[in-house]
C-alpha positions as CSV (number, residue, x, y, z in Angstrom):
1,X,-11.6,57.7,-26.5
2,X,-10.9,57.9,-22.7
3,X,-7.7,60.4,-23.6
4,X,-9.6,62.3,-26.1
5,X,-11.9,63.4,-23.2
6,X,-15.5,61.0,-24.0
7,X,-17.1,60.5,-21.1
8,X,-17.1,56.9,-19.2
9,X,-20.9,56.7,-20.2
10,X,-20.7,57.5,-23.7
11,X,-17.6,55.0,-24.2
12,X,-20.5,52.6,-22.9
13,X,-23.0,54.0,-25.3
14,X,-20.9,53.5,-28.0
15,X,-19.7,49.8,-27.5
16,X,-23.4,49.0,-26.7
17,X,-24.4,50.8,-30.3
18,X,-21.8,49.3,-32.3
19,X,-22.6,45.6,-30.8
20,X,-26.3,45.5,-30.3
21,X,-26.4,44.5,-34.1
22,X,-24.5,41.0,-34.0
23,X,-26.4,40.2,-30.8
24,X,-29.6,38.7,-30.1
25,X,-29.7,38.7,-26.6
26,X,-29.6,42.7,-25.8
27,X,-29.7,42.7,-22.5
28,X,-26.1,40.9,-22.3
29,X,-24.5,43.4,-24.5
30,X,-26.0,46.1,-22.1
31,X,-24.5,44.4,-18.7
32,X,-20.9,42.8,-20.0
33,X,-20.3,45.9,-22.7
34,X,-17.4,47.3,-20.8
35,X,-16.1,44.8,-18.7
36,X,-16.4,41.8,-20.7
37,X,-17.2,43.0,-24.6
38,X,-15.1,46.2,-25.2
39,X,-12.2,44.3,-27.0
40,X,-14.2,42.9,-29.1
41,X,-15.5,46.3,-30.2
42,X,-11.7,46.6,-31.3
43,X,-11.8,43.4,-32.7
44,X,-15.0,44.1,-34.9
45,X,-13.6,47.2,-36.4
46,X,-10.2,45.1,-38.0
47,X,-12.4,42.7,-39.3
48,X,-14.5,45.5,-40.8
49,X,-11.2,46.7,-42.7
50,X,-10.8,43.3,-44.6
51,X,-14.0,42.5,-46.5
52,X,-12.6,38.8,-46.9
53,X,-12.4,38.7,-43.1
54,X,-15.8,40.7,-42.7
55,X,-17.6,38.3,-44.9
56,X,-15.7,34.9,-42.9
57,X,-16.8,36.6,-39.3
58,X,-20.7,36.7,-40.3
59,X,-21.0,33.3,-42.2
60,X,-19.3,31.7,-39.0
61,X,-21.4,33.8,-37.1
62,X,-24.6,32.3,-39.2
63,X,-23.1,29.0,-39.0
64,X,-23.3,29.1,-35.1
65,X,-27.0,30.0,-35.2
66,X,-28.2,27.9,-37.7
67,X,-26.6,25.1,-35.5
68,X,-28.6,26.3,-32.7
69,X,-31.7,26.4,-34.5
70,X,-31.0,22.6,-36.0
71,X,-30.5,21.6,-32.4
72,X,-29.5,23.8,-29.3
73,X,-28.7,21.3,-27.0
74,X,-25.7,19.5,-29.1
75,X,-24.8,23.1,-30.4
76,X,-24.2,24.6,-26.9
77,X,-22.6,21.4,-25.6
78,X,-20.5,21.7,-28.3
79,X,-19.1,25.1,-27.6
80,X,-18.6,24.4,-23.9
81,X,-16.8,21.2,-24.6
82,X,-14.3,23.3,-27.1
83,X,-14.0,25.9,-24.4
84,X,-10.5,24.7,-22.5
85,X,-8.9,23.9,-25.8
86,X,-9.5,27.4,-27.3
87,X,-8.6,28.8,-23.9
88,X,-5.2,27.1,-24.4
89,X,-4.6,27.5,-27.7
90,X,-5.4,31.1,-26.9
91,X,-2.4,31.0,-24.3
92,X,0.0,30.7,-27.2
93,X,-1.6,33.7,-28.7
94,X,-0.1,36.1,-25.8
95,X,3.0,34.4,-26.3
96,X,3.4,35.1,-29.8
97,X,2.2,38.7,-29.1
98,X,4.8,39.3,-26.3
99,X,7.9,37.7,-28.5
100,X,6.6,39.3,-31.7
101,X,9.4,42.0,-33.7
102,X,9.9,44.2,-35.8
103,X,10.4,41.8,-39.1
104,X,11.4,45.2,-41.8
105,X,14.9,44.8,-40.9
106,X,15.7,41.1,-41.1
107,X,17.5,39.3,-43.5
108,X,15.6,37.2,-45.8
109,X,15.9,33.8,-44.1
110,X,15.6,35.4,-40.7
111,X,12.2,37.1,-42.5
112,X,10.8,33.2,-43.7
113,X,11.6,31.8,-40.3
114,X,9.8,33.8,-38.6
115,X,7.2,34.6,-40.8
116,X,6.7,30.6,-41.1
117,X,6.9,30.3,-37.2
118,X,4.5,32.3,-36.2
119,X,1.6,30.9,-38.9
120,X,2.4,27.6,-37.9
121,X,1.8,29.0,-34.2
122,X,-1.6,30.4,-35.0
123,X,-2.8,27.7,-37.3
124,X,-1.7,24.6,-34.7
125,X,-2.4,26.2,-31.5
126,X,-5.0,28.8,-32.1
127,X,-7.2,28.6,-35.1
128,X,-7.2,24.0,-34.5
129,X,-9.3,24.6,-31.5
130,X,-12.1,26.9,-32.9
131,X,-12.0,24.7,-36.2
132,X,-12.7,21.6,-34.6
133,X,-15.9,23.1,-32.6
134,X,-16.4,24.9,-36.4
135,X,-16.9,21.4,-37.4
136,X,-19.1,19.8,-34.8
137,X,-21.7,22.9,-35.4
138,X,-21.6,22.0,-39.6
139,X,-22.2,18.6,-38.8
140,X,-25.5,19.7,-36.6
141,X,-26.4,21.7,-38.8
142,X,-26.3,18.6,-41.2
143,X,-28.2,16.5,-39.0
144,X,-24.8,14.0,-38.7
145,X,-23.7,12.8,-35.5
146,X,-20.8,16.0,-33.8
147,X,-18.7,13.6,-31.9
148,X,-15.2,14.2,-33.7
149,X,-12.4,11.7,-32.7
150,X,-9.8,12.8,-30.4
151,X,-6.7,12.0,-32.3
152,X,-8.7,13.9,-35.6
153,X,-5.6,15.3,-37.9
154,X,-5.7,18.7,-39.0
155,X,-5.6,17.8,-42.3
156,X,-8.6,15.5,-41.8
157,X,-10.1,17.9,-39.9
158,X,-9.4,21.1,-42.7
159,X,-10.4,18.6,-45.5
160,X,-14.4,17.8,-44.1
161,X,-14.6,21.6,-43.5
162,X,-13.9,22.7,-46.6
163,X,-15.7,20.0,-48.5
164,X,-18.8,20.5,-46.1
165,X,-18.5,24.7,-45.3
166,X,-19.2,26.0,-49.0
167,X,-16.8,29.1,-47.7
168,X,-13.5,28.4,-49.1
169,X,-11.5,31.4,-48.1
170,X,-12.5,30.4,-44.9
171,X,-10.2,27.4,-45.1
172,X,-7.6,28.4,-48.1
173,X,-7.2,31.6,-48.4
174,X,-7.1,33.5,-51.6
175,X,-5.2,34.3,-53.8
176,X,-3.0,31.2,-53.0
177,X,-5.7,28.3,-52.4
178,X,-3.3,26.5,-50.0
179,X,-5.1,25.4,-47.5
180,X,-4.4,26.0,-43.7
181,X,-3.0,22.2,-42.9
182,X,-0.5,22.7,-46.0
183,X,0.4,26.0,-44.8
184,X,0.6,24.4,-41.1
185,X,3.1,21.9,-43.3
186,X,5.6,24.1,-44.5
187,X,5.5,26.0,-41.1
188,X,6.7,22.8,-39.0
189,X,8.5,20.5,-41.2
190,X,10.5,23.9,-42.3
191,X,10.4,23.3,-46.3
192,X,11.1,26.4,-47.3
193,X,14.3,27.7,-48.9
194,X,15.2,30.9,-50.3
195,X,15.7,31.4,-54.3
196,X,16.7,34.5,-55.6
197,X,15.2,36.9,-52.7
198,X,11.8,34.8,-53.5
199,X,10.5,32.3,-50.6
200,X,9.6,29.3,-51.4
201,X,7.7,26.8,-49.6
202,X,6.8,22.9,-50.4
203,X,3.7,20.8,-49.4
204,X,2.1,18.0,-50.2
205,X,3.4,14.2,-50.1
206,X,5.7,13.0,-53.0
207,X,5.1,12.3,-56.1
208,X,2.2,15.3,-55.5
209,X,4.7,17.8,-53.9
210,X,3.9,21.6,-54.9
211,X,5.6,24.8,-54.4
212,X,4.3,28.3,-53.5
213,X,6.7,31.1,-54.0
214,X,6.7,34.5,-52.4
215,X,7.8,37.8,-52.0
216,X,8.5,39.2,-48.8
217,X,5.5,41.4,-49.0
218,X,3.4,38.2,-49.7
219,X,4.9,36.2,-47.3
220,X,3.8,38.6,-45.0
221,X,0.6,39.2,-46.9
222,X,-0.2,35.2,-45.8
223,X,0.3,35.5,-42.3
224,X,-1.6,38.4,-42.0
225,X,-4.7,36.5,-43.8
226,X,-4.1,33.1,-41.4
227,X,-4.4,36.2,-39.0
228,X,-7.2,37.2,-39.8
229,X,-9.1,33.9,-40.4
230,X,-8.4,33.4,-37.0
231,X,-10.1,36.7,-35.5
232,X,-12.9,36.0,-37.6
233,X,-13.7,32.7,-36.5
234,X,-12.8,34.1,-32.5
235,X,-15.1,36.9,-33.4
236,X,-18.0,34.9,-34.2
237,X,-17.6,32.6,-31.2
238,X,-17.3,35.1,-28.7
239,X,-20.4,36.7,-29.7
240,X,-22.5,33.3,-29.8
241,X,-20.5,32.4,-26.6
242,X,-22.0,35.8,-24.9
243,X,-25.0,35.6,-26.5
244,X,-25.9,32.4,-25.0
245,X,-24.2,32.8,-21.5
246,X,-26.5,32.0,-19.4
247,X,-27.0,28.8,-21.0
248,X,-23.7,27.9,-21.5
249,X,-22.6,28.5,-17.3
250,X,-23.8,25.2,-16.0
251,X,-22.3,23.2,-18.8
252,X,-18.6,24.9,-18.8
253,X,-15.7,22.9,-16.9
254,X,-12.8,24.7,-15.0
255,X,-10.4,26.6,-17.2
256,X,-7.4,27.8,-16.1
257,X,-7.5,31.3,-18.4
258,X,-3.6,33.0,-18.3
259,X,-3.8,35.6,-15.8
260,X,-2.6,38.1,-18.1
261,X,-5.2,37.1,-20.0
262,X,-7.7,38.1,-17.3
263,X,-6.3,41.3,-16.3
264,X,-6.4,42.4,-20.2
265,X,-10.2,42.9,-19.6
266,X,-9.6,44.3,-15.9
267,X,-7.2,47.2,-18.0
268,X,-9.7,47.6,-20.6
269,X,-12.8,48.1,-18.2
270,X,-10.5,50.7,-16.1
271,X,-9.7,52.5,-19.5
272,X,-13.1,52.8,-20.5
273,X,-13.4,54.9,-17.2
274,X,-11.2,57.9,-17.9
275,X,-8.2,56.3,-16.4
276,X,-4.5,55.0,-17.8
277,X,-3.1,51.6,-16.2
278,X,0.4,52.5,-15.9
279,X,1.8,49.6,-14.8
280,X,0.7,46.3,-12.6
281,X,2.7,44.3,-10.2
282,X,2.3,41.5,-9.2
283,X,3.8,38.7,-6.5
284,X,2.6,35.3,-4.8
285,X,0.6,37.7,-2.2
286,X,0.3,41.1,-3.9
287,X,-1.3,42.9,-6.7
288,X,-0.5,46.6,-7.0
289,X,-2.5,48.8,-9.7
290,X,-1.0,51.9,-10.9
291,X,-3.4,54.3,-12.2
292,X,-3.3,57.7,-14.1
293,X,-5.9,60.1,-14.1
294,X,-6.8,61.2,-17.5
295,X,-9.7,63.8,-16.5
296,X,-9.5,66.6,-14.2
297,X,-8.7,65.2,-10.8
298,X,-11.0,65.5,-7.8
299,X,-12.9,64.3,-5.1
300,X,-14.9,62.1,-6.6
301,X,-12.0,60.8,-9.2
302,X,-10.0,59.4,-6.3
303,X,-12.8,57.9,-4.5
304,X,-13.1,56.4,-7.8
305,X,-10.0,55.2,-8.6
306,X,-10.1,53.5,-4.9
307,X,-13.1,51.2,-6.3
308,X,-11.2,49.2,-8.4
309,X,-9.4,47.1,-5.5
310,X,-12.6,45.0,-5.7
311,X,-12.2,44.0,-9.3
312,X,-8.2,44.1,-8.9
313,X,-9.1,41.2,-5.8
314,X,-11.4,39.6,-8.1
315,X,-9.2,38.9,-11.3
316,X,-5.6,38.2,-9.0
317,X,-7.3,36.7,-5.9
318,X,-4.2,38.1,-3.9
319,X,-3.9,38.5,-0.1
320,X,-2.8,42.4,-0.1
321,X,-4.4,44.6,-2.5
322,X,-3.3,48.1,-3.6
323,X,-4.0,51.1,-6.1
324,X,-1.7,53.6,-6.4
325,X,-3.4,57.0,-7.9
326,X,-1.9,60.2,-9.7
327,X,-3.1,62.6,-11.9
328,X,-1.4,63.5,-14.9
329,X,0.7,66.1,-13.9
330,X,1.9,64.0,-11.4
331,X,1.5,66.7,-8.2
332,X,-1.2,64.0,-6.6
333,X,-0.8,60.6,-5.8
334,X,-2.3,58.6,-3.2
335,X,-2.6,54.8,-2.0
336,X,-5.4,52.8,-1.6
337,X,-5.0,49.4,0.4
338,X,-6.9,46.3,1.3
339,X,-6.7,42.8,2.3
340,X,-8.2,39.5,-0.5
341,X,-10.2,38.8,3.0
342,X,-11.6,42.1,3.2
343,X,-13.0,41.9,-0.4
344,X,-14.1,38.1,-0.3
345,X,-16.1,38.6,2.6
346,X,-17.9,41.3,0.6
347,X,-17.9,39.6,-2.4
348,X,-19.6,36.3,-0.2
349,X,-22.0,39.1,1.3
350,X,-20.8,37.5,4.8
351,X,-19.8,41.8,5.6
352,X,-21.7,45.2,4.9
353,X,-20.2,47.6,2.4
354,X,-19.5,50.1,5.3
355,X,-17.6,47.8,7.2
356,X,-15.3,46.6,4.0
357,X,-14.6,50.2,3.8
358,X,-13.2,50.2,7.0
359,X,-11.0,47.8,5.8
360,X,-9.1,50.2,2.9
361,X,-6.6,52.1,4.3
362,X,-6.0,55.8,2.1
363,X,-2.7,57.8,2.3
364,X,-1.2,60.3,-0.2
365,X,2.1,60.0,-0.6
366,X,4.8,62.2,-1.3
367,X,6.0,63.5,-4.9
């Protein structure tokens, strides 16, 4: 939207518009919607393209709210307790994302490897979490006791839910009916094999053993529903987790959130804003923003740009600060430098705004 020319405000505007349904606390949608929520504007419009996923985001959506309804305090306790695992799982996430290929061009075994790997990734590391705070808000809901033993097994754990949810798909998805701990099965005890270009996987304990097979197309077909089940659930979530923010702050431990992780929101904020994040470097004591101008540079556009050393402080926490600036043609570029003191002092409130700014050094430099 930024490169097509929208205006920073109406970017705003429009996540706030296409939110303010799924919330019920406006005024949060309003502050967070570009910093915080504008992912998940993304995020809302791929679940809207899958009516299976669609229908799994609002039940678990519902789910959440009829949980807080039955009985807020063990509802929002129970998010905040799930909050470091989910944050963890969520760290495996970007690793998938950064190691993930191009899969067209491998050879068939090469294809179910990875194919397997990467769903028994996302069901183990990433969808677990959510599922076992999925379970403590059906038991509220129930009136039953949400404490959930530590060393609870996935399949255990995937067994009460889909017993207890009445949303199946949410838990085996369709057309196969497997659910996600046998698929989590085949993934990491590797028993598949490959029969006349069909995949075939085995779970279940002998004498019960079944088989699935699959085409490549549905192979891949599975992992992208397991993919889906999981942005569905993280969906939901993220809106009851917003939603009831303030609520949620004084019962939330430390997490340790992957910094790349952070700076993912820092990027889309500053996109929402007319610019392009070119790059971002980063060192024990440095963070270094590189910025391209995507409107029609002036005065006002680089005092702009110079800004976002305070929110490029605030998500690295490095000593020596800097935003590089250039238009698009590339005939401007200038330098905007600070120190981590300079913007913690501010941020504290221990220094005026006019003497922080004394504190930012400006230079253009040369093309």
């Amino acid at each position: 939207m930024a490169e097509a020319g929208v205006k920073p405000e109406e970017i705003k505007q429009f996540v706030i518009d296409t939110l303010l349904p799924y919330f019920e606390n406006h005024d949060v949608v309003k502050e967070l919607a570009i910093d915080v929520l504008a992912p998940e504007v993304v995020n809302l419009y791929k679940t809207k393209l899958n009516p299976s996923a669609e229908a799994a985001f609002r039940f678990v959506l519902q789910l959440y709210r009829r949980a807080k309804h039955s009985n807020e305090n063990a509802s929002l306790t129970a998010c905040a307790d799930a909050e470091g695992d989910i944050t963890a799982g969520l760290a495996h996430y970007w690793s998938c994302m950064y190691l993930e290929q191009e899969k067209a061009d491998l050879e068939i075994h090469e294809f179910a490897f990875e194919c397997f790997r990467l769903m028994g990734t996302l069901i183990e590391a990433c969808i677990q979490p959510f599922l076992r705070d999925l379970l403590r808000q059906t038991r509220i809901t129930r009136g039953k006791s949400p404490t959930l033993p530590t060393n609870m097994s996935l399949g255990n754990l995937v067994g009460e839910l889909f017993d207890t949810l009445d949303f199946p798909e949410l838990i085996a998805p369709s057309p196969w009916g497997i659910r996600l701990n046998q698929w989590r099965n085949i993934a990491q005890h590797h028993r598949t094999r490959v029969e006349a270009e069909r995949i075939v996987g085995t779970y279940g304990e002998h004498p019960n053993e079944q088989e699935v097979s699959l085409s490549r197309s549905e192979l891949m077909g599975a992992l992208r529903a397991i993919s889906a089940i999981l942005n569905s659930i993280k969906l939901a979530r993220t809106i009851y987790f917003i939603d009831n923010l303030q609520q949620l702050k004084p019962l939330l431990r430390e997490i340790n959130v992957r910094e790349d992780a952070r700076l993912f929101s820092l990027v889309t904020a500053i996109s929402s804003q007319g610019f392009r994040v070119s790059n971002i470097h980063l060192s024990e004591s440095e963070a270094t923003l590189e910025l391209i101008d995507l409107q029609t540079p002036s005065e006002q556009r680089v005092i702009h740009a110079s800004q976002f050393l305070l929110p490029l402080w605030a998500e690295t926490e490095r000593a020596s600060l800097k935003v590089v600036y250039g238009n698009q043609t590339g005939d401007y570029v200038a330098e905007f430098e600070t120190t981590g003191e300079a913007c913690s002092s501010l941020d504290r409130k221990e220094t005026t705004i006019e003497h922080y700014l004394q504190q930012v050094s400006f230079k253009r430099r040369p093309t």
